[in-house]
C-alpha positions as CSV (number, residue, x, y, z in Angstrom):
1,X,10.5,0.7,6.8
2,X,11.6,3.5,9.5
3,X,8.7,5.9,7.6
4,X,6.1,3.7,9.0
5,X,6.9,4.2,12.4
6,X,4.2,6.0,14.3
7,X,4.8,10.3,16.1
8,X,6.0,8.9,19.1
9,X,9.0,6.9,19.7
10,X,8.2,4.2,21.5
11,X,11.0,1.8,20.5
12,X,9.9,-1.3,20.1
13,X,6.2,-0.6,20.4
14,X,7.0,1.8,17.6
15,X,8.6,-0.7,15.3
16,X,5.4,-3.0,16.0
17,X,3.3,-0.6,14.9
18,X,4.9,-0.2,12.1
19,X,5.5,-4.0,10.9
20,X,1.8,-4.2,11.9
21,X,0.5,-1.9,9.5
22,X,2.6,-3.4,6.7
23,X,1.8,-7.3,7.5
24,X,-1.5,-9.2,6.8
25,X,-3.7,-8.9,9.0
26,X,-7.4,-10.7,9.4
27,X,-9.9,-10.1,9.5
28,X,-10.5,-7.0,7.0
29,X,-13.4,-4.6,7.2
30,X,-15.9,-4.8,4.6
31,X,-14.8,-2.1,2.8
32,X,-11.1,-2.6,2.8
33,X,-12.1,-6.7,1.4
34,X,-14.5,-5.0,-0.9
35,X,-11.7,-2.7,-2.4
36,X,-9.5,-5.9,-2.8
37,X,-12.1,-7.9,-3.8
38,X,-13.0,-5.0,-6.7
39,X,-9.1,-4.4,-7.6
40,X,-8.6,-8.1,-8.2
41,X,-11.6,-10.5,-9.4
42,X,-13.0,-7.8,-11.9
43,X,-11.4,-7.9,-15.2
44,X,-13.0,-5.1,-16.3
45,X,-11.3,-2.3,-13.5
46,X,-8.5,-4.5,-14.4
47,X,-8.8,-3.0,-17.8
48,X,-9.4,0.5,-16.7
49,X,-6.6,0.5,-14.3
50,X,-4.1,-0.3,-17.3
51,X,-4.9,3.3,-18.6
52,X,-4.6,4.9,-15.5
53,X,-0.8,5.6,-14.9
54,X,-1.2,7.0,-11.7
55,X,-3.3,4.4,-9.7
56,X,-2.3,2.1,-7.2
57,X,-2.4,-1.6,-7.8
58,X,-0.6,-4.6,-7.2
59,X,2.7,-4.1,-8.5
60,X,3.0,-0.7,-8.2
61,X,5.6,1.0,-6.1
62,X,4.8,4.0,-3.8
63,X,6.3,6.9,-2.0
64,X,4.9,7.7,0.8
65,X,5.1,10.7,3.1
66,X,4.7,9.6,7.5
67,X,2.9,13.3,7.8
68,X,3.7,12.8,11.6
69,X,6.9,12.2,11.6
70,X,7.7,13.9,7.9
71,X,9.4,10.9,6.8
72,X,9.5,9.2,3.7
73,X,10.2,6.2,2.2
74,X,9.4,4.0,-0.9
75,X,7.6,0.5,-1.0
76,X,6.1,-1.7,-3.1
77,X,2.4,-3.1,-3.2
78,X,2.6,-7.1,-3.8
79,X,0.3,-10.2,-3.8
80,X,0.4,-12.0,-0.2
81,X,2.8,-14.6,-1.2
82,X,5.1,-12.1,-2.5
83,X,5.1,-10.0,0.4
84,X,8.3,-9.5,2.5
85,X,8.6,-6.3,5.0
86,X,12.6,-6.6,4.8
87,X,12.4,-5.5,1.4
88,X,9.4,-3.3,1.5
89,X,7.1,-5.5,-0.1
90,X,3.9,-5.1,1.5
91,X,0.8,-7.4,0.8
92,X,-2.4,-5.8,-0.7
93,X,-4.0,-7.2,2.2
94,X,-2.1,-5.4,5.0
95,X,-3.6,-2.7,6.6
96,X,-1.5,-0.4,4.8
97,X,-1.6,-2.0,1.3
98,X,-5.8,-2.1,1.5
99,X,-5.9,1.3,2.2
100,X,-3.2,2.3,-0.7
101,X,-5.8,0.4,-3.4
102,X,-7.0,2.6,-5.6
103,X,-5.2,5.6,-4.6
104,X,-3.4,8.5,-6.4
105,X,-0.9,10.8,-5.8
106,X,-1.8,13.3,-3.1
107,X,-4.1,10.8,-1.3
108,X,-4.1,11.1,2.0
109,X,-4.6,8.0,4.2
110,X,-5.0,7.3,7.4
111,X,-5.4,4.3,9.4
112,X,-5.2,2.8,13.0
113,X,-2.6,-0.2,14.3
114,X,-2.7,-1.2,18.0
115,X,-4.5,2.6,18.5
116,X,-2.1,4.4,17.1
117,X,-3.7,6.8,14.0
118,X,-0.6,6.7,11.1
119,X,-1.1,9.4,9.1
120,X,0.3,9.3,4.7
121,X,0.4,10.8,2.0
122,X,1.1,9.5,-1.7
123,X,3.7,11.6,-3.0
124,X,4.5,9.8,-6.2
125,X,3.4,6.2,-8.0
126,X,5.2,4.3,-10.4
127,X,3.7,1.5,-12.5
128,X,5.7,-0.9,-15.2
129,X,3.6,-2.5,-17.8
130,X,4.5,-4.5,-20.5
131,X,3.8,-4.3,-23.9
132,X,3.0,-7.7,-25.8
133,X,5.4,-7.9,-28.8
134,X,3.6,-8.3,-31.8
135,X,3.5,-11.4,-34.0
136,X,4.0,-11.0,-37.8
């Protein structure tokens, strides 16, 4: 996920910087377990999420703009266990997938790994739901 990467190359400093912001990481701040806490456990923002296209939740995949380094890339936001940086999976309790919860497109994030500030933006959000057939 070369988009992740912080403004400065720093090789492989760089590229842990950027698998750090993607991998789970604890603890979490209050407000970032709060947010997941919110997202998940309440069935009713459950609800109100389903009618809201163009918010990030689990499942949903993301395009996301490195304002430093005017990259961009595409990954997705998963549960823990399904989370796998190789394939741009990225757990909801990463740095980086807390900070996506929630969010729409033109968000701007920010958030610090190893003091390094990474700086996004959410360019677009795609979300798959599935309709229950109904039974005659």
């Amino acid at each position: 996920m070369f988009f992740c990467y912080p403004k400065r190359p720093f090789g492989a400093v760089g590229r842990a910087i950027a698998a750090l912001a993607c991998q789970q990481l604890l603890p979490l701040s209050a407000l970032q377990l709060a947010n997941i806490v919110h997202f998940i456990a309440d069935d009713t923002a459950r609800h109100r999420l389903n009618t809201n296209a163009s918010c990030i939740r689990p499942g949903s995949s993301v395009e996301l703009h490195n304002t430093d380094t005017d990259e961009r890339g595409w990954l997705q936001l998963v549960y823990p266990s399904q989370a796998c940086y190789r394939r741009s999976c990225i757990s909801i309790v990463s740095p980086l997938g807390a900070a996506l919860i929630g969010k729409a497109p033109d968000a701007g994030i920010q958030l610090t790994v190893l003091r390094q500030r990474l700086h996004f933006r959410v360019l677009t959000v795609l979300n798959v739901t599935h309709r229950q057939t109904r039974r005659s």
